[in-house]
C-alpha positions in Angstrom: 38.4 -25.1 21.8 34.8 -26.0 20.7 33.3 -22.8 22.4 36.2 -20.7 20.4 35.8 -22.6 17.4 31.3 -21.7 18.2 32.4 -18.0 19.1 34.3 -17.6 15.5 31.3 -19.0 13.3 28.8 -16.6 15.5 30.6 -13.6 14.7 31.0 -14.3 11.1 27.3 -15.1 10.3 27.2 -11.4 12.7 29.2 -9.7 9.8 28.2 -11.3 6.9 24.4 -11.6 7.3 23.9 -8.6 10.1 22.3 -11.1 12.4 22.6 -11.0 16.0 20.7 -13.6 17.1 22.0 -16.8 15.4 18.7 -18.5 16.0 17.5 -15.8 13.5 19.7 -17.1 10.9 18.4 -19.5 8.9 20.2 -23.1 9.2 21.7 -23.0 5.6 24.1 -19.7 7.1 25.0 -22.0 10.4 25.8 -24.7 7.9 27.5 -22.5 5.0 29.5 -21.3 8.0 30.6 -24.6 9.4 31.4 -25.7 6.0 33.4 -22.9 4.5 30.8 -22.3 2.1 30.6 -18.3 1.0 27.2 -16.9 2.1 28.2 -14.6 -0.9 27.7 -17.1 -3.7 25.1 -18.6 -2.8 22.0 -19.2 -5.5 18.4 -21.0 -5.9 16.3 -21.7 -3.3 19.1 -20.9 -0.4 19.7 -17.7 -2.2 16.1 -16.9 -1.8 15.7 -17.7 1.8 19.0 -16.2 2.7 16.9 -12.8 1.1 13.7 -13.9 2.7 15.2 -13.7 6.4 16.9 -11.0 5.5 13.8 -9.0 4.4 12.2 -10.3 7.4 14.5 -9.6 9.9 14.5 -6.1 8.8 10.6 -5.3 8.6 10.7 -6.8 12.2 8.9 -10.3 11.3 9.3 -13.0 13.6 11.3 -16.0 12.7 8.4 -18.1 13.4 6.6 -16.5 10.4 9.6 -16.6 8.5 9.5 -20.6 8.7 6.0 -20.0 7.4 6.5 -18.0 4.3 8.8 -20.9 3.5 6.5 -23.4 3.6 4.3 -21.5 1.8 6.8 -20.6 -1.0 8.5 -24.1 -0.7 6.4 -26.6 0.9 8.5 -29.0 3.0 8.2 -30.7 7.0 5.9 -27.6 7.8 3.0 -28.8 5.2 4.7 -31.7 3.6 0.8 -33.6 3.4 -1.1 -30.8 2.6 1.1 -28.4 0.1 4.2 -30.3 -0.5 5.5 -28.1 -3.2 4.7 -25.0 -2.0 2.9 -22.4 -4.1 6.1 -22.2 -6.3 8.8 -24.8 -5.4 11.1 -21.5 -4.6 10.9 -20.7 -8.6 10.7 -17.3 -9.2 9.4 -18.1 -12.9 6.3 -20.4 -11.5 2.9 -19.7 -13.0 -0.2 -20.8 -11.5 -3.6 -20.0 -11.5 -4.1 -20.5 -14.8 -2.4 -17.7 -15.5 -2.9 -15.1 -13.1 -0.5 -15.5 -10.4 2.9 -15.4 -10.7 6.4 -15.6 -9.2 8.3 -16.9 -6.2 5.4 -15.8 -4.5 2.4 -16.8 -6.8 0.9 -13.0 -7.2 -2.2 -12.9 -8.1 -1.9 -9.9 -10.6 -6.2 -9.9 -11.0 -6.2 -9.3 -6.7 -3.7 -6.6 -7.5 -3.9 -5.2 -11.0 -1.3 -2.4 -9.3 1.0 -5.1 -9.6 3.0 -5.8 -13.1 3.8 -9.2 -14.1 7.2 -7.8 -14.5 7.2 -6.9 -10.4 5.2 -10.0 -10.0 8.3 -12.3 -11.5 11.3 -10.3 -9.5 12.5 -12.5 -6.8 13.1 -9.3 -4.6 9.8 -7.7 -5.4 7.9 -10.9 -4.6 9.6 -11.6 -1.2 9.5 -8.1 -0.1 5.3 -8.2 -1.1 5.2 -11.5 1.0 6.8 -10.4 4.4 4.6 -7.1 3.8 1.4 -8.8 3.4 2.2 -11.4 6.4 2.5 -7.9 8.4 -0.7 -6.7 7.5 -2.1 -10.4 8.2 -3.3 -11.5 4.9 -1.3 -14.5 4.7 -5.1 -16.2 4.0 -4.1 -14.8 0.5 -2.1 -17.9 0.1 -3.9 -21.4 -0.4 -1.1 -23.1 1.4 -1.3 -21.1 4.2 -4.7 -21.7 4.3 -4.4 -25.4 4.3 -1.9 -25.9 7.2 -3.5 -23.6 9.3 
């Protein structure tokens, strides 16, 4: 009954979140699943990372490095001593820098004056310039990155 009951919850996170590795899926889809929850509504910082592994998992990043952008963005067990907070606590209004970087991501518009605040502040902008940039390996760009490692 248990391996049916694992079977069902497997194929769902399949069709809702396109996964087909469940290790791939973040734990807050194993858990919405187990607890009824709908993937669909979800907001705030699981919202984010549910868009984060998404992004990721289709630019071909590694869940690995998907664990780091979060503790980068969020802080957490990964760098709990050395950047609790993250660079933006998963807000997606965060300024930093004293002024210069901004969003979920902290971009530093002076680093890239091709960026607009106004991209810089847009949740799906930022993670998508994140995942890119952790590609290309310039996740140095990020002082909490740079402290864990």
């Amino acid at each position: 009954m248990k391996s049916i009951l694992i079977a069902i919850i497997v194929s769902s996170i399949i069709s809702t979140t396109g996964y087909k590795n469940i290790a791939y899926a973040p734990i807050e889809y194993r858990d919405n699943q187990e607890n009824g929850e709908n993937v669909n509504n979800l907001s705030g910082e699981k919202l984010y990372k549910k868009r984060l592994a998404d992004i990721a998992h289709k630019k071909g990043l590694t869940y690995e490095r998907v664990k780091e952008i979060e503790a980068v963005i969020g802080g957490g067990e990964f760098n709990k001593d050395i950047c609790p907070n993250g660079e933006s606590t998963w807000n997606p209004n965060a300024i930093g820098d004293g002024g210069k970087s901004y969003g979920l991501t902290q971009i530093n518009l002076s680093a890239h004056p091709d960026i607009t605040k106004e991209q810089a502040l847009d949740p799906e902008f930022s993670l998508n310039f994140i995942v890119d940039q952790f590609l290309k390996g310039n996740e140095w760009k990020w002082s909490c990155y740079k402290m864990v490692k």
